[in-house]
N, C-alpha and C positions, 0 to 999 in steps of 0.2 A: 489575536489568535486564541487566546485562552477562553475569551469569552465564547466564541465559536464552540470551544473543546467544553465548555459548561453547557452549550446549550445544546447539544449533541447527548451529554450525560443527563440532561433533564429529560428528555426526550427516551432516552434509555429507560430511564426507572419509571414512567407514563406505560410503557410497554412491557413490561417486565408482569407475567400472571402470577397469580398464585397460588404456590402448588402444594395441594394437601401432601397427606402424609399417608401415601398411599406406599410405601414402602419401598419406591423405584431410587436411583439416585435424587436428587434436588438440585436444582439447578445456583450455582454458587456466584450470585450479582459481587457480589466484591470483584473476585477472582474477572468477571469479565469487566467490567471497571477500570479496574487495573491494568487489563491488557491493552485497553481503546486509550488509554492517557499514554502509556509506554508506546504504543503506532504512533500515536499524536505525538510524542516527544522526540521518541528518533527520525519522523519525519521532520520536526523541526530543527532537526541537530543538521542535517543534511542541510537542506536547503539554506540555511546557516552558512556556513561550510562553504557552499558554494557561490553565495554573495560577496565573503570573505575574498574570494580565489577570482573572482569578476575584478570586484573593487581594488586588488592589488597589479593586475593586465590593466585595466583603464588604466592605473598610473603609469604603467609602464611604457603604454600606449604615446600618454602624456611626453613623460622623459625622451623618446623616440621622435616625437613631431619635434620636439624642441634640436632634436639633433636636424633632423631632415632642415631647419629653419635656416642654419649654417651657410655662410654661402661659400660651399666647399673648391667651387669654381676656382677661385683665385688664392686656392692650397696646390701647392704643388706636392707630388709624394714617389716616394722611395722605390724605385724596381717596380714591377707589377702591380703594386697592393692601394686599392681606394679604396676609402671610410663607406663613397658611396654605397659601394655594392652590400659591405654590411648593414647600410643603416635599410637598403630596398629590403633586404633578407631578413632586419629585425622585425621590421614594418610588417610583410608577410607572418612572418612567424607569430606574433603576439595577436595578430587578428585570426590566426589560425587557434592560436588557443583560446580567446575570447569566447570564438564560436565553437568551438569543442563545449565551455565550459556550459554556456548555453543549451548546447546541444543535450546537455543533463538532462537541463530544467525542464526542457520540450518533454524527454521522455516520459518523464514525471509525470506535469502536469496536462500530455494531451489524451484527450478520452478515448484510449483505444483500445478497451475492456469492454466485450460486446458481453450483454445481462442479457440480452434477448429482448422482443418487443419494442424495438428503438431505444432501449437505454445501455447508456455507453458510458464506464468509468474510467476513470485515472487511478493513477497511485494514490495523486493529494486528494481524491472524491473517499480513497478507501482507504483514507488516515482522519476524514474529517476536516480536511483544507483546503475543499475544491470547492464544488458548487455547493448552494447550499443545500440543505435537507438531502446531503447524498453523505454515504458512509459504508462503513461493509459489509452492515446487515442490513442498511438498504439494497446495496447489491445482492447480495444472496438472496433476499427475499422476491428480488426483481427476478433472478435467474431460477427460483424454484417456482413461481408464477407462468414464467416462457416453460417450464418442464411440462408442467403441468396441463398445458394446452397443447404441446407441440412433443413431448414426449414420450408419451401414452406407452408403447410398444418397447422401448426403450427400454424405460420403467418395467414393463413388464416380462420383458426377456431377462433383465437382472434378476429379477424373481422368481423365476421361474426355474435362475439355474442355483441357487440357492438348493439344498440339503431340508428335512423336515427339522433335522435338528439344528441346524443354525435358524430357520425360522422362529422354532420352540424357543432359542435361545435370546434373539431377539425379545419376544413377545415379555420373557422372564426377565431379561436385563431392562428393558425401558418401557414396557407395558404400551407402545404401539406395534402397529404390522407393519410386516417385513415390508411391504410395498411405501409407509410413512417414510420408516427409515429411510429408506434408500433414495426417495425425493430429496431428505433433510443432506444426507451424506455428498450425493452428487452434486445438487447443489451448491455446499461448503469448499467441495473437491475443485469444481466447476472457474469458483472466481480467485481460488487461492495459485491453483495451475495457472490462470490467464496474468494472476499477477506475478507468479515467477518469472514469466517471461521474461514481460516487461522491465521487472529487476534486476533481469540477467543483462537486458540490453542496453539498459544506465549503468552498469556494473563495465561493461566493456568499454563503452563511451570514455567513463573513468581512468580506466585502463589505457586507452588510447591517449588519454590527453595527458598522463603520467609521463609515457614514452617521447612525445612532443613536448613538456617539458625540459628532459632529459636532452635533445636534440638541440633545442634553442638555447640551455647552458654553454653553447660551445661559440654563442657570436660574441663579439668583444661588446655590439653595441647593449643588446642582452643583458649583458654582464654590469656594467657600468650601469643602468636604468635598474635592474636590482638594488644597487648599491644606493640607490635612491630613493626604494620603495619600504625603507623600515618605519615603523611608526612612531619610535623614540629619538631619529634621527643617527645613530648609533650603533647602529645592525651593520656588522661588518655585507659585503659582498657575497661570500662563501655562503654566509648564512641565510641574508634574506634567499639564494636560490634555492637552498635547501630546505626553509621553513616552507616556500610555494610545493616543492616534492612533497613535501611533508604535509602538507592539507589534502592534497590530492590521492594519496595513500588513507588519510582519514575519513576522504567520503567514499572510497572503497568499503572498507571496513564498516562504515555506517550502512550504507545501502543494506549489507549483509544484515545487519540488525535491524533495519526494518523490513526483512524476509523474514527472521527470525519472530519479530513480534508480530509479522503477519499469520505466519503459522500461529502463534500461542492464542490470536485474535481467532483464529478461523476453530479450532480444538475448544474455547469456550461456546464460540456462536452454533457451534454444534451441538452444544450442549440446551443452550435456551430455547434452542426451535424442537429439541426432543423433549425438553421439559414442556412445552407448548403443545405440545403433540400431545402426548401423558395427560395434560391435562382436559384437551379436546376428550380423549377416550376415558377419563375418567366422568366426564360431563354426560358422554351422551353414553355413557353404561347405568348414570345412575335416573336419566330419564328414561332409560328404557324399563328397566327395574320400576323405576314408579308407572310408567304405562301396564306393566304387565300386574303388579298389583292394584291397581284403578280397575285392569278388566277382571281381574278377581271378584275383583267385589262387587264390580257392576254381575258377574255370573252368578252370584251369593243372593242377589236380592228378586224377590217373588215376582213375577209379573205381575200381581191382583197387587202388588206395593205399588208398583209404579204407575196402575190405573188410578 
């Protein structure tokens, strides 16, 4: 995985222009650097997390088959109460959280972040852990590409309702037009929204498999297969259930953190594609300037010279 996250940042500073010192902000490569390792780590903390919360259900799973092996047939038992019916209900229960937990990872990792033009992200493509050559300035750059053909009108209704002096103001804070702006902004807007979503929908996912935790505390078979599931051998009962709450509560809280580094990713990449911009209009302000001084001169010089 790391090398991935290298070669992701190799590939960043290959792309990275460089911007005179025309007196607009400068665009700050650290500062985005920093944000695409922090995406890339608290994706990795999650997904973590949730291997963690798989790998402790399979054992559970485990301890359960081994009850179900029993041959409870030739037990007799007390008034109403069969083991059966708990071990059929732990059996359910544990593959019901299995697949919850699962059900995370799906979120995560299936491509259903439309960039426009057939291209389609995940979460793991816009942390740098999905396919490869995808990330979340490849998405944006996808998604301002589909603007750009397909959003013309759009584009220019925004613009249109703009003020002269938020334009002016523009122009003065990043030295491109209002119309640049507003592709780079939508754009950034564009895949940061689509991925809240989907954050919000692993978030509840989360959320749900807490609650079902919470539920299956209450089978005796349950209870007992916890009490199996410690990794020092030594983890009382109470605890191992409460340590599995206790993960599940932390990929809550992580997901959050990787909305949170998504936002702080999406606020630099807005930055690098206005620096990019800035530098496009300083490029083709100062060929214009040399065209218009070339026809200077070419106006300067005598016809009987050029015979």
């Amino acid at each position: 995985m790391k090398k991935k996250l290298l070669a992701i940042l190799s590939g960043v500073f290959l792309t990275v222009t460089n911007i005179h010192a025309t007196g607009y902000p400068v665009f700050d490569i650290t500062g985005w650097l920093t944000a695409i390792d922090q995406l890339y780590s608290q994706y990795d903390m999650v997904m973590n997390t949730i291997t963690t919360i798989e790998n402790q259900y399979q054992q559970i799973q485990q301890a359960v088959e081994r009850a179900k092996s029993i041959d409870w047939e030739n037990i007799r038992f007390d008034g109403d109460f069969d083991i059966r019916n708990d071990i059929r209900d732990a059996n359910k229960r544990v593959n019901a959280l299995l697949t919850q937990a699962r059900r995370i990872k799906d979120t995560l990792t299936t491509q259903s972040i439309d960039c426009g033009n057939g291209n389609r992200y995940s979460i793991a493509d816009l942390c740098g852990m999905g396919e490869q050559g995808k990330n979340f300035f490849t998405a944006v750059t996808d998604t301002g590409e589909f603007m750009t053909s397909n959003m013309k009108n759009t584009i220019k209704n925004i613009e249109e309702g703009l003020s002269e002096k938020q334009k002016e103001a523009i122009w003065r804070k990043y030295g491109i037009s209002p119309r640049n702006y507003i592709f780079v902004s939508q754009s950034v807007a564009k895949v940061k929204d689509a991925s809240a979503k989907v954050l919000a929908k692993a978030t509840d996912e989360a959320v749900q498999l807490k609650r079902e935790e919470q539920i299956a505390k209450s089978n005796a078979i349950m209870q007992a297969a916890y009490a199996q599931t410690d990794s020092n051998g030594n983890m009382t009962e109470a605890a191992a259930s409460e340590a599995n709450l206790h993960l599940t509560q932390q990929v809550i809280e992580e997901l959050g953190g990787v909305q949170e580094a998504i936002n702080d990713l999406a606020n630099v990449t807005a930055s690098k594609l206005i620096a990019d911009e800035n530098e496009k209009q300083v490029e083709a302000d100062e060929m214009r300037k040399e065209l218009q001084r070339q026809e200077a001169i070419d106006n300067r010089v005598p016809d009987s010279f050029i015979r």
